[in-house]
C-alpha positions as CSV (number, residue, x, y, z in Angstrom):
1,X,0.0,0.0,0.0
2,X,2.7,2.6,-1.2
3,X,1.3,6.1,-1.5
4,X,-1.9,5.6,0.9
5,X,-1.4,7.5,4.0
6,X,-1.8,5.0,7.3
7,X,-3.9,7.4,8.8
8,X,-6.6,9.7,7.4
9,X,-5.6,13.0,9.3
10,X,-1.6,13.6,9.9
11,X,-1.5,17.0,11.4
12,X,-3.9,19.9,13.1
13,X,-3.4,21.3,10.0
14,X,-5.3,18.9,7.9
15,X,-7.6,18.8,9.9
16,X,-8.5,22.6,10.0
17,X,-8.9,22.3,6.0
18,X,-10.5,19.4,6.0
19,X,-13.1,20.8,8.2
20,X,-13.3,24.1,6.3
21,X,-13.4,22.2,2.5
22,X,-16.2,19.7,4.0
23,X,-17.9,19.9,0.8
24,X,-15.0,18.2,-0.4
25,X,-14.7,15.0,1.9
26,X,-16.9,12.5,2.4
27,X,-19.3,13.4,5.4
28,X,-17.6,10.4,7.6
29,X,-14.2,12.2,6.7
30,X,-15.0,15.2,7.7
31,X,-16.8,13.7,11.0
32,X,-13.9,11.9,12.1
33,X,-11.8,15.6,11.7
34,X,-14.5,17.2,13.4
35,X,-14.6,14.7,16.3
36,X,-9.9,14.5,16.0
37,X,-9.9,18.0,16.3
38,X,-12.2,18.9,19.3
39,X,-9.7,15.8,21.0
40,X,-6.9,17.3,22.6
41,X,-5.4,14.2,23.4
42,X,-6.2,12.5,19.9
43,X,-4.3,16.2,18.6
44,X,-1.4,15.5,20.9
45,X,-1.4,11.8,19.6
46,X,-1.7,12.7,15.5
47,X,1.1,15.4,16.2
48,X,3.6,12.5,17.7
49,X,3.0,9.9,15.1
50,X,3.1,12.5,12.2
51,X,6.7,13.4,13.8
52,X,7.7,10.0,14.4
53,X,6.6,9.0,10.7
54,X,8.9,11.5,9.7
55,X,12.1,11.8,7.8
56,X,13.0,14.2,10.3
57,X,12.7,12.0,13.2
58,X,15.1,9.9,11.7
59,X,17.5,12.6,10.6
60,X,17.5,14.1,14.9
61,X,17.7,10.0,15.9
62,X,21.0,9.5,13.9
63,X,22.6,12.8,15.3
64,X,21.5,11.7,18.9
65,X,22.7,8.7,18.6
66,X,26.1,9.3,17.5
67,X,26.7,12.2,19.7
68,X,25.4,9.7,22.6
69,X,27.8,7.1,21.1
70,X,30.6,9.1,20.5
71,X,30.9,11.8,23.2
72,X,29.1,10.7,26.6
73,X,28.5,7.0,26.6
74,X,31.4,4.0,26.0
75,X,30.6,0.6,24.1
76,X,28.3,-0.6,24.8
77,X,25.7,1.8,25.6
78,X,23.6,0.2,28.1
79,X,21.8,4.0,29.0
80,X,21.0,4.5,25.4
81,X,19.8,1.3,24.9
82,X,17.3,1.4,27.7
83,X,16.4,5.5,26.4
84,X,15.8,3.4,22.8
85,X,14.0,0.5,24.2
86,X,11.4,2.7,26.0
87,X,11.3,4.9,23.1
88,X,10.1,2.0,20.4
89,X,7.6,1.1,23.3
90,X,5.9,4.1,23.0
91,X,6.0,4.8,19.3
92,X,4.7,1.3,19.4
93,X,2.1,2.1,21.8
94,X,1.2,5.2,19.4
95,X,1.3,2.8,16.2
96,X,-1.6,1.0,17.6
97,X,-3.5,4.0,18.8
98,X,-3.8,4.7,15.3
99,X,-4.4,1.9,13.7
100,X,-7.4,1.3,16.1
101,X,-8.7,4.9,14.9
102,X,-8.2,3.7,11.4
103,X,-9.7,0.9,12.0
104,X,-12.6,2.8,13.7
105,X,-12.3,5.2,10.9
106,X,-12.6,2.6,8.2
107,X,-16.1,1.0,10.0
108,X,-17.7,4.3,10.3
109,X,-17.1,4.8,6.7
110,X,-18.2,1.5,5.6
111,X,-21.1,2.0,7.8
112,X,-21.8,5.3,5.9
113,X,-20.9,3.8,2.5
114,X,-23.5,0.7,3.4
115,X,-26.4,3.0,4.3
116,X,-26.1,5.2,1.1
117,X,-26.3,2.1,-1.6
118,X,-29.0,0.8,0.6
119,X,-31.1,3.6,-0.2
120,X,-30.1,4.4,-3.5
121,X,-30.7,0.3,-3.9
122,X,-34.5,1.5,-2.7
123,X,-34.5,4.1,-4.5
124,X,-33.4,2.6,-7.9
125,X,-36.5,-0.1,-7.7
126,X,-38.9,2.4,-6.5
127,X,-38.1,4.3,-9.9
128,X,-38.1,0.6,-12.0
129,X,-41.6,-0.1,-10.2
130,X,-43.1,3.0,-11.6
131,X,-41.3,2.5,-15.1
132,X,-42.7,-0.6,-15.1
133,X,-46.0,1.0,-14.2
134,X,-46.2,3.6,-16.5
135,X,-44.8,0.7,-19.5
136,X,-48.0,-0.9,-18.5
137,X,-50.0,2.1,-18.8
138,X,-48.8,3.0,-21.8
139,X,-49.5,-0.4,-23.3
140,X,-52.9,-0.2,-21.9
141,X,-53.5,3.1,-23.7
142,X,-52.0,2.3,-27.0
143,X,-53.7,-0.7,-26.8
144,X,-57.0,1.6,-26.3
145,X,-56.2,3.7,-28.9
146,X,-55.6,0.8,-31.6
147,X,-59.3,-0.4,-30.8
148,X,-60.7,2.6,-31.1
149,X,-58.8,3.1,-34.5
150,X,-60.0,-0.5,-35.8
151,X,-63.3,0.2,-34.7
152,X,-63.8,3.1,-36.5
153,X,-62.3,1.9,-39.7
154,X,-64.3,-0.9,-39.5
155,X,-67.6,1.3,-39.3
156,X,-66.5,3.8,-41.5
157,X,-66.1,1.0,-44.2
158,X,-62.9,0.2,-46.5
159,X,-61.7,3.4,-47.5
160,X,-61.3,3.8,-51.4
161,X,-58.0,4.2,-52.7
């Protein structure tokens, strides 16, 4: 899944324009942004993963790292490993926060999605029943009209060519 963002809303940012273009996004979208954005914590929480999902998070990681290696910490950095280990706990513990609002996310707008065929489903045969009705009526009329027409030939007589 190259290209397609992992979660729907990466910054406060997005979400301000996606709740000011709402005529733009699907109604669920825009829901979910509404809902993100009145969150402070699920702000907090879209602000670290959009960091963390960063190539600037990598770039600050490498310099830390090799400072920490090079200048304050001899082979074989048992304080840097623990500050990494409890780092990848909670970037993994944010990973999963977002995935369950995807996840949520995704539901919602299946949900949505579900509802709207349903009633354009009901809406389609409502508008083949009265097709179908009116196809009737209009057989029913021409067929009307095509006995009147015989019958009057037929009393007017064979007409002379």
């Amino acid at each position: 899944m190259m290209g397609a963002p992992a979660e729907p809303f990466r910054t406060s940012g997005s979400l301000r324009s996606t709740i000011k273009t709402s005529s733009l996004h699907h109604p669920t979208v825009v829901a979910e942004a509404r809902a993100r954005f009145s969150n402070i914590q699920l702000r907090i929480a879209d602000a670290i993963t959009a960091f963390a999902g960063s190539l600037n998070f990598v770039y600050i990681h490498v310099l830390i790292f090799a400072v920490w290696m090079l200048f304050f910490e001899k082979s074989p950095w048992p304080t840097l490993t623990l500050v990494v280990s409890l780092e990848a706990i909670f970037l993994s513990t944010f990973v999963m926060i977002g995935q369950n609002r995807q996840a949520a996310f995704q539901q919602a707008k299946a949900d949505h999605d579900y509802l709207h065929s349903e009633r354009k489903l009901t809406e389609n045969t409502e508008i083949t029943r009265t097709i179908a009705a009116l196809t009737a009526q209009i057989k029913t009329l021409t067929e009307e009209i095509h006995g009147h027409v015989v019958t009057e030939e037929a009393a007017d007589g064979p007409a002379d060519k």
